[in-house]
N, C-alpha and C positions, 0 to 999 in steps of 0.2 A: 578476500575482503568483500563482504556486503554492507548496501547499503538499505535503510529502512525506507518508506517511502513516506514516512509521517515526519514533517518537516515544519521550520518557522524560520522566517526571512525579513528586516526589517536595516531601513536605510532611509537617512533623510536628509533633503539637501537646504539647504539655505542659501534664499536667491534674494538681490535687494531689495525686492516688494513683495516676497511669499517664501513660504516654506512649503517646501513637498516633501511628502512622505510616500514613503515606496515599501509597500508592504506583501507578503506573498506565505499561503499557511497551505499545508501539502496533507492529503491522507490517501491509501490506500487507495486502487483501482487496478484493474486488468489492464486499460490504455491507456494515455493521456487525455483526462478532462482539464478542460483549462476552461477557467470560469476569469475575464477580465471584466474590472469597473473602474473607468478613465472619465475622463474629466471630456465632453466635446469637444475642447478645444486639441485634444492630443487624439483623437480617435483615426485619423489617415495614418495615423502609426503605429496602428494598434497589429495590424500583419506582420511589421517586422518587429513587434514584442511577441509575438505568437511564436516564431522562431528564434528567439533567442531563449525561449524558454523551453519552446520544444527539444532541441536542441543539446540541452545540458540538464535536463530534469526526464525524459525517456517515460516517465510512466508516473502513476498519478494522479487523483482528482486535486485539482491546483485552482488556488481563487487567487487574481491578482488584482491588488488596487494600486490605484494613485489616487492619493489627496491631496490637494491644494490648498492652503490658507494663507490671506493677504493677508501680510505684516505691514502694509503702507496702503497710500492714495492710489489705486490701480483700479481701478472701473471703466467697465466695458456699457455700461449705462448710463447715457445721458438724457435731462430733460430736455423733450421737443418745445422748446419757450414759445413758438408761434402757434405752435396746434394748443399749448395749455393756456394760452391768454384768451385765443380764439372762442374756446369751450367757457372760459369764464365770461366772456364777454356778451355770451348765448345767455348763460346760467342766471346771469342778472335782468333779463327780460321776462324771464320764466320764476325765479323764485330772490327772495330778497335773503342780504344777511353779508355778514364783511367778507374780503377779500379771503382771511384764513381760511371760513368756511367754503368760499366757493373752489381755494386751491384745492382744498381736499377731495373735495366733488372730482374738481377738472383730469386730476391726473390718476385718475380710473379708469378713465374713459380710455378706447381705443387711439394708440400712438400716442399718446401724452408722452412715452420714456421710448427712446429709440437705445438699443443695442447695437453696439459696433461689433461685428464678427473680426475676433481677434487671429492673428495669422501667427501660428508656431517660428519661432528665433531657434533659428536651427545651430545656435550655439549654447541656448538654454536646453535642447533637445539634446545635445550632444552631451550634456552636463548629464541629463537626467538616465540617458541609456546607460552611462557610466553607472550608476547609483542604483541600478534597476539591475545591471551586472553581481553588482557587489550585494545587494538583497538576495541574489541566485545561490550565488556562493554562500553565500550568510546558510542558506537554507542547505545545500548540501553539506557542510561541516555540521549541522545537525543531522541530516538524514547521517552520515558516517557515524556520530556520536551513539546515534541511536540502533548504527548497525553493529557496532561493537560488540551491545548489549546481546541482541537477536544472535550473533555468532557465538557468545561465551554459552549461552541459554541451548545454541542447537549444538555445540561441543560436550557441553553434561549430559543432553540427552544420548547420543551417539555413543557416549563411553556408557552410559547405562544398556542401552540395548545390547551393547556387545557382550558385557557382563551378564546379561542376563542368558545369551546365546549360546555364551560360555558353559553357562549352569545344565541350557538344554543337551550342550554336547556333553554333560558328563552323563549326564542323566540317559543317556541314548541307551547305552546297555541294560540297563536297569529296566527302563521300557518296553525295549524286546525281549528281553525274558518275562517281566509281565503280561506282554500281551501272547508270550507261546503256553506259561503255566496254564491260562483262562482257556486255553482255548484248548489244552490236553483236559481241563477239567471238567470241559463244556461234554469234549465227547464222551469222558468217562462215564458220566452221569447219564449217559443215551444206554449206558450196558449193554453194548451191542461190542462183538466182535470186531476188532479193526484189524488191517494189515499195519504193522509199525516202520514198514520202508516208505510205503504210499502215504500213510500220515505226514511223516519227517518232509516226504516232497512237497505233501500239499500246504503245509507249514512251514517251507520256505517261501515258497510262491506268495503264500498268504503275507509273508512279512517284508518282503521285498517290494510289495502290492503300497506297504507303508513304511517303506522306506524312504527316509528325510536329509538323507546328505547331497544330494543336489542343491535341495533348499536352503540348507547350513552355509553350503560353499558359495551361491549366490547371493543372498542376504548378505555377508563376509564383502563379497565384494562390495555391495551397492552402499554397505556403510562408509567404508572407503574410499569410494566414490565421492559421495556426496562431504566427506570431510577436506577431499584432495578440492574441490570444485567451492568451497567457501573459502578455504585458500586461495583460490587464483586468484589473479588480476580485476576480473570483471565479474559484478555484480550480476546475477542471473537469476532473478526467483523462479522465473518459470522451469528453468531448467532444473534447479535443489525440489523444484514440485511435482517434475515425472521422476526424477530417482526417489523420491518419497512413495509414490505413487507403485514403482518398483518395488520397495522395502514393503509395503503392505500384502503385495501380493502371493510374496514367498511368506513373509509370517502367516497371513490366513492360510497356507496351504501347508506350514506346518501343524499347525493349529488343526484342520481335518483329516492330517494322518494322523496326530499322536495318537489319539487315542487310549490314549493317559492321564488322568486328572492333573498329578502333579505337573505333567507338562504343559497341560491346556493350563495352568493357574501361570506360569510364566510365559506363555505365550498372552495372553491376558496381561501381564507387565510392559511386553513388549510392545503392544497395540495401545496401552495406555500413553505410553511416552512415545510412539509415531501420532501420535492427535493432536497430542502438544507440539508435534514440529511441524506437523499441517499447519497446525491452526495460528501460528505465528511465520509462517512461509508466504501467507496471504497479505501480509506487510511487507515483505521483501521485493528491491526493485528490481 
């Protein structure tokens, strides 16, 4: 089972005098970036949202918000009435004009509107880490949905490369006698005298030199592998991204023994469909 690391997370609570909304969008990364945007008045609790996310999301660039929106009379703003009269009462010595236009002047000015520093209700807090839970979840039943997808996608490729490896083992024989014909033909063409025991030796040597069943046998495995390892329990990209890392290396190195077109053309199959399981391994969390 893997999971994708591109994710969307969304939960909202309904309080008597606001609505919050708890929102959380996930993409690809090597670690966890976690990017939060909270409201001041919720920010002394912005460490234990940092671990509750770090927590159950392990990897990924991660933006989390909170929004607030009053649904009712809740303001943290009040008019200072004795500094805004005071200032009026300046303003009508200095310039003339009614009471409207002086308010407007007055409550510009410095401390006209005093702010009360509101203190988190740590039973509203409790509502909302609940909701900020359920937005996590929200978001890993995507990241899963979306790892389904990424495991059918690296399933077809994996059956393709084997087939295609298939093709290379049958082709094996075929290869070795084309690369011994060329090479009795190369020296025939020299018209020189050979010894035919000492050829035979050095035309073994020579094909053993590019000999590919090690290669066969290990690529075999490391398909394996990586198919047993998207089965397991836990999500690993890193780990599906050195046995890929593996499978490239035996292909390139069958790829500089064949020494055969036809072979080099499915080996060229095979490095096509490992790029494609790179290159979607880099989503994987």
């Amino acid at each position: 089972m893997i999971y994708s690391m591109t994710g969307y997370g969304k939960s909202v609570l309904q309080l008597p005098t606001k609505k919050i909304t708890i929102e959380l969008k996930s993409l690809n990364s090597k670690n966890l970036d976690l990017n939060a945007r909270m409201p001041s008045i919720y920010r002394e609790k912005e460490l234990s949202v940092r671990k509750i996310l770090a927590d159950k999301l392990v990897r990924g660039k991660v933006d989390f918000s909170i929004y607030v929106e009053a649904t009712a009379e809740d303001t943290s703003t009040q008019i200072n009435t004795p500094v805004v009269k005071q200032y009026m009462s300046q303003l009508k010595d200095v310039v003339s004009g009614n009471d409207i236009e002086l308010l407007k002047m007055a409550v510009r000015f410095p401390d006209a509107l005093n702010t009360v520093r509101e203190e988190i209700d740590e039973t509203e807090w409790e509502a909302i880490e609940n909701e900020i839970n359920n937005a996590t979840n929200d978001l890993i039943n995507y990241r899963l949905n979306e790892g389904k997808v990424l495991e059918q996608d690296f399933n077809n490729r994996i059956v393709t490369i084997n087939e295609v490896l298939e093709q290379v083992v049958a082709m094996d024989p075929e290869r070795v006698e084309s690369v011994r014909e060329r090479l009795r033909k190369g020296v025939e063409e020299l018209k020189e005298k050979y010894d035919e025991n000492r050829f035979e030796q050095e035309l073994v040597y020579y094909i053993e030199k590019f000999d590919i069943t090690e290669e066969k046998v290990r690529l075999n495995n490391h398909l394996n592998y990586f198919t047993e390892s998207i089965n397991s329990k836990d999500s690993n990209g890193k780990k599906l991204g050195f046995i890929s890392q593996e499978m490239g290396r035996e292909i390139n190195t069958i790829g500089s023994k064949s020494n055969y077109a036809p072979m080099q053309q499915l080996v060229v199959q095979m490095k096509d469909e490992l790029e494609k399981i790179k290159e979607q391994l880099l989503n994987v969390l």
